[in-house]
N, C-alpha and C positions, 0 to 999 in steps of 0.2 A: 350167672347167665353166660357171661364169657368161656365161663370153662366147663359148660356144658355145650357149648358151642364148638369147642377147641375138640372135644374127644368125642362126638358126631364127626368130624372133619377126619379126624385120627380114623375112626373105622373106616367109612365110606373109602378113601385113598387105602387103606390098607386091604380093604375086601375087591378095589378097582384094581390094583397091582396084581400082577403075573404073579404065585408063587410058585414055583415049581425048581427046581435042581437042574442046574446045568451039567452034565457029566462029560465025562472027557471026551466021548464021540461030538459033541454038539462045540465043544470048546479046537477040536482039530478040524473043524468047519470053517471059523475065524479067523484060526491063530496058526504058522509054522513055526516052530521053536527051532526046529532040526537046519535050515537055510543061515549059512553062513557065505561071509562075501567071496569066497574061493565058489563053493557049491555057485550062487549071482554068478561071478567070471564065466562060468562056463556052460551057462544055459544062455542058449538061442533065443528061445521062445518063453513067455510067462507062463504058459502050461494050464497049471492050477494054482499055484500061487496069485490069480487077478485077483485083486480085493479082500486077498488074506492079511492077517497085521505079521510082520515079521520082527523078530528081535535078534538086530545085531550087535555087536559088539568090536571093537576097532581104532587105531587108531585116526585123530583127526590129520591128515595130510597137508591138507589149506581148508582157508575160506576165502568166501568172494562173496561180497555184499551186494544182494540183487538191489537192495532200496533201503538204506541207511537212515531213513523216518521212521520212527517212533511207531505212528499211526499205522502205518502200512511196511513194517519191515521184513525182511525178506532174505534169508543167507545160503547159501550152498555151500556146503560142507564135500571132503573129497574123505573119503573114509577107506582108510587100509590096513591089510589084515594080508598076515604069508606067512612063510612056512620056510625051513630049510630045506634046502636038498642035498643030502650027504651032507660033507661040513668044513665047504666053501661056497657055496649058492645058495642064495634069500632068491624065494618065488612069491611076489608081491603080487596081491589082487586087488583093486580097488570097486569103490561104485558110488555114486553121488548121491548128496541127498538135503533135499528142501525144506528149510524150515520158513513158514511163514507167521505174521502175527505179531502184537504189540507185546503177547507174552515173552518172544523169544528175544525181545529187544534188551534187555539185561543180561542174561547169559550168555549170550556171545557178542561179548564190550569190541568195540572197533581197533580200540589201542590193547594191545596186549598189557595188563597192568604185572608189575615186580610180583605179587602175590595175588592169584586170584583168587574170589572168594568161592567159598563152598560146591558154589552151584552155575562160577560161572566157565565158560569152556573155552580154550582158545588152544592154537594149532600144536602139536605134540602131544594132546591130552588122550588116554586112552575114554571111551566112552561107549554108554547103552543109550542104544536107540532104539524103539517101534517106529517101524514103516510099515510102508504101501508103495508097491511097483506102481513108478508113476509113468514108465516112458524107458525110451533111451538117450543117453548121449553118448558126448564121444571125447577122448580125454585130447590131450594136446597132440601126441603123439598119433593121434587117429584110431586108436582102440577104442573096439565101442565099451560102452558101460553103462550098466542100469543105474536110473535114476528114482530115487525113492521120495516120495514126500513122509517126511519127518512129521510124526504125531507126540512122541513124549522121546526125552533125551535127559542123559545125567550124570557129570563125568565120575569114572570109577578111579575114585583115589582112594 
């Protein structure tokens, strides 16, 4: 009876589900792959990137812990990425970006540890993130800089 029960459930959800093929028009809807933090530096305006997912890559520059609890934690990462020019000038571009959430509360430990482990991230680590233009800030210096809310992050060692 159970498992005749279990694969009625199995079709009904499986005939309720979308099938259909996402293809790459329908995916460059969602997603910019091509937006790198130099390309951020020097846009004015969000354009069409609003509410696209973006995947950068970078290193981590600082953190600053908006809310160091568990339950409600909270970090801003300063993420930078440059380039040489000819070969005595580093042109450094930066832009921030938010992580919130109990998940993120392991991966980025408050003390920097001797060895961290696999998956967790602290400041000098190169890393991938998907974002979302959340806003602007403004760095110390008074430059302005986009500010991303962080959805998935994973350092690349």
């Amino acid at each position: 009876m159970r498992n005749k029960q279990g694969r009625i459930l199995a079709v009904a959800l499986l005939l309720a589900s979308p099938l259909y093929a996402f293809d790459r028009q329908d995916f460059d809807r969602i997603a910019d792959f091509s937006v790198t933090i130099k390309t951020l530096a020097g846009l004015a305006e969000p354009g069409g990137l609003t509410g696209r997912l973006l995947l950068l890559d970078g290193t981590v520059a600082s953190l600053r812990f908006l809310d160091p609890e568990e339950a409600s934690f909270a970090v801003e990462l300063e993420l930078a990425g440059g380039e040489w020019i000819g070969t005595e000038e580093v042109k450094i571009y930066l832009c921030r970006v938010r992580f919130r959430g109990r998940e993120y509360f392991r991966v980025f430990p408050r003390r920097t540890p001797r060895q961290p482990g696999p998956s967790q991230i602290v400041p000098n680590d190169r890393i991938l993130v998907v974002a979302r233009l959340a806003g602007r800030a403004t760095a110390e210096d008074g430059t302005p800089l986009w500010l991303l809310e962080g959805l998935h992050v994973r350092p690349l060692r």
